[in-house]
Each structure stands twice: as C-alpha cells, then as structure tokens.
N, C-alpha and C positions, 0 to 999 in steps of 0.2 A: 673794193673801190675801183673806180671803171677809169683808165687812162684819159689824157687829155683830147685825145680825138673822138673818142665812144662818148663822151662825157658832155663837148659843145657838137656832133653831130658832124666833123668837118673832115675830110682825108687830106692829109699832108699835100701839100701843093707846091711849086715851083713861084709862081705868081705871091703866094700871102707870105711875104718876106717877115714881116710882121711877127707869126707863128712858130716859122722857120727860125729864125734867130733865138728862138727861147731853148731851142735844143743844141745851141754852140756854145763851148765854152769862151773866155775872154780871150784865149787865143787861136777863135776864131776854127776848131775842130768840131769832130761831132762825138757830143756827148755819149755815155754806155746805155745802153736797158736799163742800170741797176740805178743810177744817176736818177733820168726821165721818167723812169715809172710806166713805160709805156709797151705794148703787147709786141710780141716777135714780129708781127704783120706788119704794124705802123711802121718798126722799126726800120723793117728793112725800105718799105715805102717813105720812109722821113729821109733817109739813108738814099736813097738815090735821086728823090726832089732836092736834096740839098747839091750833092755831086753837077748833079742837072742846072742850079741855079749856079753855081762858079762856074759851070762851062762858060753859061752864058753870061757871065760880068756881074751878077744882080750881086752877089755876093763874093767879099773876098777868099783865095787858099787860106792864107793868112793874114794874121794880123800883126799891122807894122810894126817891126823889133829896137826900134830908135839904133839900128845901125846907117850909118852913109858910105 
C-alpha cells in the first residue's frame, strides 16, 4: 500500500498547510512513521516543511494549553 504522498502524486510542501496539518497531532507535534504510514523520504521531507512552516508563522510550535 503506497503512502499518502506516492498515492495523490504530491511532495510535502511548506505552502499546502492543508496536507501538512494531517501529520500533527492535536497538540500540534509531528507525528512518528509508524502513526502516518508514510516512507523514511517523505518523512524526513514532511519533517522539515513543517519545521520550515513554524519558522515562518504559517503554523503553530504549539498548541494553546488554557494556561494564563
């Protein structure tokens, strides 16, 4: 069975937040291999577009923990 990116034809991107957000969990981390189902390549390349979109703001480090 062919992972999510061999599967719709698409490489992990910084831009398709959309994509990107199906491999965080709700608090807002990035999911394992064994989770996603998805090949050591992607990984690492999902694994730094994500890194890459929190630099840039698109995405949160975290997700808000209801402390003030």
């Amino acid at each position: 069975m062919a992972d999510f990116f061999t599967k719709f034809g698409v490489v992990p991107d910084y831009k398709d937040l959309e994509n990107i957000e199906k491999f965080l969990s709700p608090r807002k981390k990035i999911l394992s291999r064994e989770k996603t189902r998805v090949t050591a390549k992607h990984q690492r390349l999902l694994s730094k577009q994500i890194k890459y979109a929190q630099f840039l703001a698109l995405l949160p480090y975290t997700a808000y923990q209801g402390v003030k």
